[in-house]
N, C-alpha and C positions, 0 to 999 in steps of 0.2 A: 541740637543739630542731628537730621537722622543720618544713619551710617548708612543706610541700603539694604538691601537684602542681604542675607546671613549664605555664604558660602556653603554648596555644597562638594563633599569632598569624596571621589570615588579612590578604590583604595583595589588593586587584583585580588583575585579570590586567592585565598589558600587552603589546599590537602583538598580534598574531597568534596564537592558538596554537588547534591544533585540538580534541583530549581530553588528559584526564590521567586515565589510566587507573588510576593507585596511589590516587587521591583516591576516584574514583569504588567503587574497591574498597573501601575504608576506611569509605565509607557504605552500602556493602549490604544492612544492614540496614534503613536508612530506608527505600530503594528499595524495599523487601519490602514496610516498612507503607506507604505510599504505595500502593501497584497493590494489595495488599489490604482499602486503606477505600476506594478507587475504586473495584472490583466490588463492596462491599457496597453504595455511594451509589447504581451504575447501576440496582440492580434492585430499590431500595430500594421498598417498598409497591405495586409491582404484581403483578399476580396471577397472570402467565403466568410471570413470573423469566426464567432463562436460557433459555425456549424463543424468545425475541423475536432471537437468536441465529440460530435456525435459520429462522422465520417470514419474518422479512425478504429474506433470498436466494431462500425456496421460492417467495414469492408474486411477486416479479422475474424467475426462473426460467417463471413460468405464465405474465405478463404477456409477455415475450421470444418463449416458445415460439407464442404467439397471435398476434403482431404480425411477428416474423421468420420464424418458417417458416413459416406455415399463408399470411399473408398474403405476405409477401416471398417466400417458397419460397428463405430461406437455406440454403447447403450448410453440414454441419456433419462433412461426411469419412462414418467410414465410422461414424460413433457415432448411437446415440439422441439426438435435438437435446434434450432435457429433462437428460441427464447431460450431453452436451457444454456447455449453456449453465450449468448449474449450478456443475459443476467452474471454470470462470471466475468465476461470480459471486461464490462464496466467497471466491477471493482478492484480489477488486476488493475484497469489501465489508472485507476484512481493511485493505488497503490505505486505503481511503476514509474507514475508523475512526480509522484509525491519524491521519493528515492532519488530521482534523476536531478528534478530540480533543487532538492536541499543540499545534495552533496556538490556540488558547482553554485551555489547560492554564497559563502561563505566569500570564497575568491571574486565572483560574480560583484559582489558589495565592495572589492577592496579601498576604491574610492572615498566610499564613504566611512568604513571602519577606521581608517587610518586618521580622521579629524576631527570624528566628534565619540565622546562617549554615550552608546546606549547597551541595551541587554543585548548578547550577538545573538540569542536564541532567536531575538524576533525575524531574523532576515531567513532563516531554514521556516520558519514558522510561517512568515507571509509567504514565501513560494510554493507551499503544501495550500495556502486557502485560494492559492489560483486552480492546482488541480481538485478541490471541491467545489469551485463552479462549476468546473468541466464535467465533472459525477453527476451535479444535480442534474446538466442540460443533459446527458446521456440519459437521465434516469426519463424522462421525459417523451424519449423513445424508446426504452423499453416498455411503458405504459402503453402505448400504439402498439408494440408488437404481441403484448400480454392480450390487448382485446382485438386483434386482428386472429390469435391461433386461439382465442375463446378460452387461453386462461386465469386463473382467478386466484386472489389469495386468500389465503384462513386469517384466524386467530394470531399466528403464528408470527405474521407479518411487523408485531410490536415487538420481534425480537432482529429486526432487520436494523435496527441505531446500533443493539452490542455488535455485532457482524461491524460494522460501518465504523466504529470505536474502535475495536481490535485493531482493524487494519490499520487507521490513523495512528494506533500506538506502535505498532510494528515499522511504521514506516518512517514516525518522529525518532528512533530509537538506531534503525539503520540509516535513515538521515543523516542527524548530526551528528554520528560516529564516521560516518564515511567524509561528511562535510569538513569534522575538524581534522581529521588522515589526509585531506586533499592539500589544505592550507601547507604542510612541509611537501607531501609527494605528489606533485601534478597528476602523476602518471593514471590517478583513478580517475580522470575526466573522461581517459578515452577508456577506459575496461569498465565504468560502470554500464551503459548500455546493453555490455555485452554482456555483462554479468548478468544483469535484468532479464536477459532473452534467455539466459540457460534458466535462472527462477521461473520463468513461465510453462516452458516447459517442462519442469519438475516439481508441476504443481499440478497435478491430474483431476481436480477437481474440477477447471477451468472448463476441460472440452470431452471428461467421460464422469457415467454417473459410479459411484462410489458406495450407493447403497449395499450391495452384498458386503463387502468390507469393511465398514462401517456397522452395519448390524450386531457383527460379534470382533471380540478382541484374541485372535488368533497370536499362538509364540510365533517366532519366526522361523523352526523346526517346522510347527504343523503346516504354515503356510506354504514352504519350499515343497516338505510332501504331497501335501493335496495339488501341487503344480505339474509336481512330477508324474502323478499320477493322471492326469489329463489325455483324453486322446489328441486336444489341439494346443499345439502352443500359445502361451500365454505371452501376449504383448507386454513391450518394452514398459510402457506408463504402470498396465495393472500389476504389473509383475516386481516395480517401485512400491508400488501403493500397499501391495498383501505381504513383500516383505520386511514393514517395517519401514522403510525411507521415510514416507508421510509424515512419520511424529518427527521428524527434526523438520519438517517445513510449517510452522504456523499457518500461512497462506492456504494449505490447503483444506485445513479443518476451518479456516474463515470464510471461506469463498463457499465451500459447501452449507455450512451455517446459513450464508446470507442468502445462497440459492433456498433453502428450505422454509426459509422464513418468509421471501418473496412468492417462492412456487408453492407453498402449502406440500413442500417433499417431508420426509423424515430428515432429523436436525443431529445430526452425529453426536448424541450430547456428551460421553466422555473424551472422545477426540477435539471436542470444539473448549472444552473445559481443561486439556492441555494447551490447547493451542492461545487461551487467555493467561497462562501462568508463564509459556513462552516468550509472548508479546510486551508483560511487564516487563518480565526481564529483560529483553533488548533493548525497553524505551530506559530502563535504569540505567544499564552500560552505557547506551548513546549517550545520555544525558550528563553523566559522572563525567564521561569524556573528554565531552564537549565544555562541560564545564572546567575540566581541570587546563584543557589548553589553550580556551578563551583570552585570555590574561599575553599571550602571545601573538595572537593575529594581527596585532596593527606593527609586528614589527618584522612579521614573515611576508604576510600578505602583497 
């Protein structure tokens, strides 16, 4: 007489552990439907669909180019400032997706977390692979703008995936660290936005170009000096960037990477080589986190 299928028995995690990557394999298929009823939910009954994708970057990109160069007379190297700001803004806004919807994705699922058992990594995981569609269709129009101002990419261009990696890992890391802090304290539903909008702007790579800075590695003594020593005052962003601020923002050494690698610029390569050592780091923290307080969402939630 057979008995049936042989039980399986889930059991919470204990102490520490970062991923388990044979589990998460195991449920790859959920993962699939999950980021696939997400893109359908996001564009569900609006009338523009996925072009809201590309609209949101173009119309940032126009605002930037009106306020920083026209007004600021931002340098943007040797590129059209409209591609130069764009190509950053696509990967902020990828980033910025990614952050917003993992960290409300956790409570977002409560429904579902509460009945059945699966990995909770995959529900911050499916709402980061909605905003990589929205990347790819942005990226799509930046190709149009790349051959509309007659720019071109190098060699350089196959280093535009690590650019594009980093930020997925920076983003998975502040994700589901901020995703599993939301589960007890609501309260970062409404401050993560805003928190996102001061990252943007204390990220200088996005809308000014960084080459002088980048070039050499100045203490922050020489950099105040040489400021001071100036006949014109040094704006708010460069005046972040020369002293120092930058290397606690990973974003910014990534976003200029990715610009360098698109536009054939120079690739900040020791800035961009912390900002990868960074980026692990935070995906480890989220992760430890997130895994240590998983075990309690179906009873918070």
């Amino acid at each position: 007489m057979s008995s049936g299928p042989a039980a399986t028995v889930y059991q919470p995690v204990s102490g520490w552990q970062l991923l388990n990557v044979r589990e998460l394999w195991k449920f790859r298929e959920l993962l699939w439907y999950f980021t696939w009823r997400d893109v359908k939910v996001r564009y569900k009954q609006t009338v523009l669909g996925a072009a809201w994708a590309v609209l949101q970057p173009f119309m940032m990109m126009i605002v930037f180019t009106v306020l920083f160069r026209r007004v600021a007379n931002v340098s943007s190297g040797d590129a059209a400032y409209p591609v130069f700001v764009f190509t950053g803004l696509i990967l902020w806004q990828f980033f910025a997706s990614c952050v917003t919807s993992a960290s409300n994705s956790v409570v977002n699922n409560g429904s579902v977390i509460t009945k059945v058992y699966f990995p909770r990594l995959l529900v911050p995981l499916a709402s980061m692979g909605v905003a990589l569609l929205d990347f790819a269709i942005a990226a799509g129009l930046l190709v149009v703008l790349m051959l509309w101002y007659g720019a071109s990419p190098g060699i350089s261009l196959l280093l535009a995936p690590v650019a594009i990696g980093l930020c997925l890992m920076t983003a998975t890391g502040v994700g589901a660290l901020i995703a599993a802090m939301n589960v007890s304290f609501r309260d970062f539903r409404y401050t993560v936005p805003f928190l996102v909008q001061l990252w943007l702007f204390s990220t200088p790579s996005v809308y000014m170009d960084l080459s002088e800075f980048t070039a050499t590695s100045p203490t922050v003594e020489q950099s105040a000096t040489q400021a001071s020593e100036q006949s014109e005052p040094v704006s708010a962003p460069l005046a972040a960037a020369k002293w120092g601020f930058v290397h606690l923002n990973p974003m910014t050494a990534i976003i200029a990477g990715f610009r360098g690698a698109v536009l054939d610029q120079p690739i900040p390569n020791w800035l961009f080589l912390q900002a990868g050592v960074t980026s692990l780091t935070l995906m480890i923290i989220g992760l430890a986190v997130f895994r240590r307080a998983e075990s309690q969402f179906a009873d918070i939630v």
